[in-house]
N, C-alpha and C positions, 0 to 999 in steps of 0.2 A: 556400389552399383556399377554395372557395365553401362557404354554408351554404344546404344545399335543405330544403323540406318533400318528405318522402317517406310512403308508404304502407309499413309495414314488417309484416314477418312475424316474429312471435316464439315460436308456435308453431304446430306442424300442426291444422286443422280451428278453429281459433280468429279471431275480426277482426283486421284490420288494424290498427295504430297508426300513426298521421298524425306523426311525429315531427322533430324539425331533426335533417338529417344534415351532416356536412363532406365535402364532393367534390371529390378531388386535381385538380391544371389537369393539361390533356390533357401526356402524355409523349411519346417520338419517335412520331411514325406515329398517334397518337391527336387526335380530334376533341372539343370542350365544345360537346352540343347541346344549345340552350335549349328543350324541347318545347313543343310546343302541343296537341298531342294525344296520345293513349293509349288504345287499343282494349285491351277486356276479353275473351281469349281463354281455351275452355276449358282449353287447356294452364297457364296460369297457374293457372284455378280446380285444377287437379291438383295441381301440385304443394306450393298452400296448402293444401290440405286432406291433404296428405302420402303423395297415390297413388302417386308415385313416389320419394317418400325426399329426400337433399337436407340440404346445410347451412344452418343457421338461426345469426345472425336474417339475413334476405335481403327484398330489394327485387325483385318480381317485376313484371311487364311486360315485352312484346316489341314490339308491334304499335303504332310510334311515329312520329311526323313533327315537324320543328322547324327553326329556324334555326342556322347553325354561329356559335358566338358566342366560339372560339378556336382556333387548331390548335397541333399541337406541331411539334417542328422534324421536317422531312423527309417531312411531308404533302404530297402534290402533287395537284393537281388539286380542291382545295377553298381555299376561303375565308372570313373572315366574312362573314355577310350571306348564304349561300347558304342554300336552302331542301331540304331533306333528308328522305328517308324512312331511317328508321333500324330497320335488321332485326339480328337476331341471330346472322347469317352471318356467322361472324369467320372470315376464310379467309388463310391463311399464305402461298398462292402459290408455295409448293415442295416441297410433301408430292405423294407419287403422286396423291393425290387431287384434288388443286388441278391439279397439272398436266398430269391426264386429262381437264380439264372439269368436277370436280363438286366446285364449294368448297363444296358443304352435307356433303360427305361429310370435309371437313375432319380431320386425322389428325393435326394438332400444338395440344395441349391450350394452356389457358392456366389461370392463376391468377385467379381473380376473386373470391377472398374474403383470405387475406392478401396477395396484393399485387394487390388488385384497388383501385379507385376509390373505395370509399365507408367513412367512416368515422364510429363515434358521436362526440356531442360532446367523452369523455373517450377518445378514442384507439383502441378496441375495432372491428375489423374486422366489417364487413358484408358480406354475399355480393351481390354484381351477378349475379342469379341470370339465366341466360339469355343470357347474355354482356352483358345489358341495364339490368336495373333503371329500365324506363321508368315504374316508379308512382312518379315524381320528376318534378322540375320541371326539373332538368337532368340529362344523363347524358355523360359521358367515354367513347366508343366505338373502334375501330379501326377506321381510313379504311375499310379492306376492309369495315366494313358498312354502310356508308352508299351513296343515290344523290341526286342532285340533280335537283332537280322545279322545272316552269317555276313563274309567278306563276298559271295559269290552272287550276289545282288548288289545294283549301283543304285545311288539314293538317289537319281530322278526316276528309277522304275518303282523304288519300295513306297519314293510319296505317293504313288499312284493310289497303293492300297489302304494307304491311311480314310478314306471315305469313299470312291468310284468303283473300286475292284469289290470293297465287303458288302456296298450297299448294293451292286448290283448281282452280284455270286450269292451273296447270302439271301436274297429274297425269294431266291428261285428254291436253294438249300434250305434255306431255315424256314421262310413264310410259307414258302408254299408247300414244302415238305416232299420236292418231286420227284416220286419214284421212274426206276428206267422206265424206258416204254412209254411214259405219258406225252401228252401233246400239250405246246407250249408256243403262247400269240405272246410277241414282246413288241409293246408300243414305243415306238422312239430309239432311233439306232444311234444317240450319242455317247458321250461316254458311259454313263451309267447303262444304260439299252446293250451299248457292247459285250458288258460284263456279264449283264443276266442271262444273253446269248451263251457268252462261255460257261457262266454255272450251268444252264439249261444240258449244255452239249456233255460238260463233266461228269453232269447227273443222271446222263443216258437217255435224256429225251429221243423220242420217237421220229416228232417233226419239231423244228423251230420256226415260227414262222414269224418274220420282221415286217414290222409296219413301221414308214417313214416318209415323211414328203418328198425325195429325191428319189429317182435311180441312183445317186452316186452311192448313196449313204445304205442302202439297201447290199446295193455289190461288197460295201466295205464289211457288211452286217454277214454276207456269205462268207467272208475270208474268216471269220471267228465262227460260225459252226452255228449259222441260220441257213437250214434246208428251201426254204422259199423268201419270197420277198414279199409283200404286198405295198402298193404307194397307197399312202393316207386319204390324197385328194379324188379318190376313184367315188363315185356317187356312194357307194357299199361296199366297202373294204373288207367286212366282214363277210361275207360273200366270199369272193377270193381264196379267203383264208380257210376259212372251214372245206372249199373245196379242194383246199392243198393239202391238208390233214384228213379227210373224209369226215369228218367229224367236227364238232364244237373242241376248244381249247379243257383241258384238263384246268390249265392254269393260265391268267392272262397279266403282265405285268407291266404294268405304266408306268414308264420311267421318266416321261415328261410333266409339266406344269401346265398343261392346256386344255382348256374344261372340254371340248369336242373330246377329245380324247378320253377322259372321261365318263362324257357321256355315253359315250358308242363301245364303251371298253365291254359291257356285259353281255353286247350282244353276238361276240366272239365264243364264249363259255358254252362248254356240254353240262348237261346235266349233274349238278353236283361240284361243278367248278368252282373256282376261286380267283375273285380279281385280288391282283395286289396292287395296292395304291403306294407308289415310291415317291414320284414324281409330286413337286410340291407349287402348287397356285401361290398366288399372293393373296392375302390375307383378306377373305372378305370374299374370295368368291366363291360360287356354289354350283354345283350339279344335279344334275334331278333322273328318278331311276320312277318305276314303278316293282313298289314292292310284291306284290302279287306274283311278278313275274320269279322272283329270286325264292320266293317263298314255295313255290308251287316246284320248282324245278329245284329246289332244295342246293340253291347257290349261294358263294358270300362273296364280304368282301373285308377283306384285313386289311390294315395300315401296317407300314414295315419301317421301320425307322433304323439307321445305318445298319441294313441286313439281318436286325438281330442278330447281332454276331457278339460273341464272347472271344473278345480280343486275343487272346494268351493263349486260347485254342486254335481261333478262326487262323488267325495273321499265320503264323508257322506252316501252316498246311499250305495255305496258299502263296507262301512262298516256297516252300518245297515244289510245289506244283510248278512253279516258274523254272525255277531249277530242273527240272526232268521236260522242260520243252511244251508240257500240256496246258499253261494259263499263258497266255502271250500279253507283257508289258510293253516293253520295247516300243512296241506296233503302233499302243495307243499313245502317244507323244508325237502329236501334229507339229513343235516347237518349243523350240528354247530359247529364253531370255534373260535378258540381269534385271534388278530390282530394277535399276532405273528408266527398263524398257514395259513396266505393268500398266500403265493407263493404253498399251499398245497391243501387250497379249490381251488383254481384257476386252478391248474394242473387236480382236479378233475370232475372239470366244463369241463373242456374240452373233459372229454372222454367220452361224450353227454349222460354220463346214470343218471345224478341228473338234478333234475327238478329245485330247487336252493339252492347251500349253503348258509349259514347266519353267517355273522362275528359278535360273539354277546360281548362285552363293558362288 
């Protein structure tokens, strides 16, 4: 076993412990990646502060990039020294769902706390929360979640893409389906809000229009390829919006966790629109719609889970895309910290003005 420093969760709503953990070597089908970066996603902030429940003590992080620095037997198509984004898409490859095309909709569970990879120094099981535990300095993954990135990407911009960049690109691409030309309301300008901006603007959208409770966060929403702005807090936002588009939204994409948002999301949509639901509440709460209205005006609404993206296609484009200047990483990294500075990015994520910290190895 390796000994790592980890950022560890020991209870809900409480800091981080920076602690030595022991990290099994990868087994069949399993990768040892050395990270170098680690993006601080709200999803992680949830489920330390206990919004969605959850075995403790765990190692949270997703949003990872690093070098493979071991494989197990009957890894194919990696080796050491490969450079990696490392997602939390641990996909089985012969569940309905893998072999319908949607390894995020994954249907064969695994174990990731007793027989999972990480252990305290006296033998006591830690949960690799997310199939990941990238608030480490190494992580043991399976091959299926990893991809390989050339040298011409730096691994705090590729963590980016490991969850922020696919979930918000790919929902505009994949969920929503959006052809040039159509008009596109995206609620929430943080990080993930940023992205579905830029898939919106890749995919040829018509208008983009951001909805966000700042000015600030709106201007930052124009520098990524949102044609108007709308502030959240205006009596009827929706209003606004449709008058900057001439129209109702083809597509409307809520990137945030806040039932207002929510609820007001459908009232953005033209006829035959689609909300996408990104954005993730805490467990237990609820929104209320009148169906009549969705029925009658032949509207939906889809759930999108990281972007529907099939990794091993998704990831490569969109780092190519980074590479020719048209997906902007860089941009979205509010800060940099070391492991021992995370109860600090964390606190700073919170006060909704960074787009993402990056815990950098």
């Amino acid at each position: 076993m390796a000994r790592i420093k980890a950022a560890v969760s020991r209870e809900f709503g409480e800091p981080l412990v920076i602690e030595e953990l022991e990290l099994a070597a990868p087994r069949a089908g399993e990768v040892e990646v050395t990270l170098g970066a680690c993006a601080i996603c709200h999803s992680d902030i949830s489920y330390i502060d206990g919004g969605w429940g959850g075995t403790l003590p765990a190692v949270y992080g997703h949003e990872a990039a690093g070098t493979v620095t071991s494989v197990g037997d009957g890894v194919r198509g990696f080796a050491e020294g490969d450079r990696v984004v490392v997602t939390l898409i641990r996909a089985c490859g012969a569940c309905s769902c893998c072999a319908s095309g949607a390894p995020v909709a994954c249907e064969t569970p695994a174990d990731t706390f007793e027989d999972g990879p990480l252990r305290t120094q006296d033998g006591a099981p830690v949960m690799q929360a997310m199939n990941s535990g990238a608030f480490a300095e190494k992580v043991v993954v399976d091959q299926s979640q990893i991809v390989k990135i050339s040298e011409d990407i730096s691994l705090e911009a590729a963590s980016l893409i490991a969850c922020g960049v696919i979930t918000g690109v790919g929902a505009v691409v994949n969920a929503a389906g959006l052809r040039a030309g159509q008009d596109v309301v995206v609620i929430g300008a943080g990080g993930v809000g940023l992205n579905a901006i830029q898939g919106a603007r890749i995919a040829g959208a018509r208008r983009i229009v951001a909805v966000d409770m700042t000015e600030e966060k709106l201007e930052i929403a124009k520098e990524f390829g949102a044609t108007d702005g709308v502030l959240a807090t205006d009596q009827k936002p929706w209003r606004a919006a449709i008058k900057a588009m001439g129209r109702g939204a083809d597509a409307v994409i809520v990137t945030v966790g806040a039932i207002p948002a929510y609820d007001q999301a459908p009232r953005y949509l033209a006829a035959g629109g689609k909300m996408i639901m990104v954005g993730m509440p805490h467990s237990g709460a609820t929104s209320t719609y009148e169906p009549v209205m969705l029925a009658a005006t032949g509207q939906g609404m889809v759930g999108s889970k990281m972007g529907d993206v099939v990794i091993q296609r998704d990831i490569p484009w969109m780092v190519d895309l980074y590479e020719q200047g048209r997906l902007k990483l860089d941009e979205l990294i509010s800060g940099r910290w070391s492991l021992e500075e995370i109860n600090e990015a964390i606190a700073d994520t919170k006060t909704g003005s960074a787009k993402r910290n990056v815990i950098i190895f």
